[in-house]
C-alpha positions, 0 to 999 in steps of 0.5 A: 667263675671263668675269668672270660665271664668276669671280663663280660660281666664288668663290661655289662655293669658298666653298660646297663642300670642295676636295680638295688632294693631302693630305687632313687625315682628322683633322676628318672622325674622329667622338668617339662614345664609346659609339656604335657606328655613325655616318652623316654625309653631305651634298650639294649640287646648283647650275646657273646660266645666264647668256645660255647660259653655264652652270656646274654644280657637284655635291658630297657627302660621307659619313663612316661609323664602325663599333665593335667590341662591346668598343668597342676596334676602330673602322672608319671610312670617308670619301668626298668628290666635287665637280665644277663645269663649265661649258662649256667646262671643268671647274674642279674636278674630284676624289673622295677615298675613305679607310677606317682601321682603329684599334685600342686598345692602352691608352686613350693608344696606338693603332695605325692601318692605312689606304688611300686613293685620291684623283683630281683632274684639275687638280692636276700629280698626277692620281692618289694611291693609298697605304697606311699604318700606324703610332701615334697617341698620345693626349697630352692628354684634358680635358673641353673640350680633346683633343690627339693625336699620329700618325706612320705610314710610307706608300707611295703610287703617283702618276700626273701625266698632264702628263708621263705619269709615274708614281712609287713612292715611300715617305714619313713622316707626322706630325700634331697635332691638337688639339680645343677644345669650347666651349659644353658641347661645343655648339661644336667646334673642331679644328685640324691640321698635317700633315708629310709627307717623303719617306725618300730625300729630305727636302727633298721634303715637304707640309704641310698645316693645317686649321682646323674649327669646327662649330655645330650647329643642331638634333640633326641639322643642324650648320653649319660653316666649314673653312679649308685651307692646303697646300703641296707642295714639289715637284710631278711638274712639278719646282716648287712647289704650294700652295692655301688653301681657305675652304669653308662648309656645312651637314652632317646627321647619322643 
């Protein structure tokens, strides 16, 4: 790869969000209270030339929150696209799409259902569509600190194109979540593990952790920076999987 494609390439990771197999959905969730409807959304556009070589990059997102009048049904939809080619070949190339259903029990049980399909050319699985349901737990709820606890069961659908495979298969996922707001909730900080086993074999899990904080600079504009870690203990191609992530960015809020 030319040396200039790397310099570009580093600068484009650290400007956009990567999408890894497992999607953390806990920092894309909107605490909203009493707020029916929510749009979150951002995009970015990039191309650069250098003596006839070029790179373009085009990324969004968009996070939309509806509530029920009594406020105890919620739906929430997020959808991610990031591309970034040059040439002679793409170096990312994904879009994620999740839609979750929350129902109040009481104000510390909920029960959740979800779908989600997500796509990426240059990971071994090119092509996760799965559907899920199960609990989540409120554990704590301070002021300045809210701990959550979630567990489903999920069956998901892969398609690997390296070795023309698909898979069926049925698996477990759990997660803490914990957010700190600082600054008279001016500053949020959330941080999430995930675990994912499959039921016929444990020694087949992901984990994955992501670390958010978020700044807002005006009533509709907010800066931000993400962390990911992610780790895949057996691929389609029979080894092991795992990428970090640094992304920082501008949001807007409607």
């Amino acid at each position: 790869m030319n040396c200039k494609y790397l310099v570009l390439v580093f600068t484009f990771f650290f400007s956009s969000n990567c999408i890894a197999q497992l999607v953390n959905i806990e920092s894309r969730r909107m605490h909203t209270d009493s707020i029916r409807f929510v749009l979150d959304s951002d995009l970015s556009f990039s191309y650069n030339n250098n003596d006839g070589d070029y790179i373009f990059q085009l990324g969004g997102a968009l996070s939309s929150q509806v509530k029920s009048k009594d406020l105890k049904k919620l739906y929430f939809l997020i959808g991610n696209y990031n591309l970034i080619r040059s040439e002679n070949e793409d170096f990312q190339n994904s879009w994620f799409l999740h839609l979750r259903f929350n129902y109040e029990i009481s104000n510390f049980f909920r029960m959740e259902a979800f779908v989600q399909s997500q796509h990426n050319e240059l990971l071994d699985v090119n092509l996760r569509n799965l559907i899920g349901v199960g609990p989540r737990l409120k554990l704590l709820s301070k002021e300045h600190l809210k701990l959550y606890w979630g567990n489903a069961y999920m069956y998901e659908a892969e398609k690997s194109n390296a070795i023309g495979k698909r898979s069926y298969d049925s698996r477990h996922s759990t997660y803490l979540s914990a957010t700190i707001l600082a600054m008279d909730g001016a500053i949020s900080i959330i941080n999430t593990i995930y675990y994912q086993p499959r039921y016929s074999d444990f020694s087949d899990y992901r984990i994955s952790e992501q670390f958010k904080t978020e700044i807002p600079i005006s009533k509709s504009i907010n800066v931000f920076a993400l962390f990911n870690y992610y780790f895949d203990s057996l691929t389609p191609l029979d080894r092991k999987e795992f990428s970090t992530n640094l992304s920082l960015g501008i949001g807007f809020n409607f």
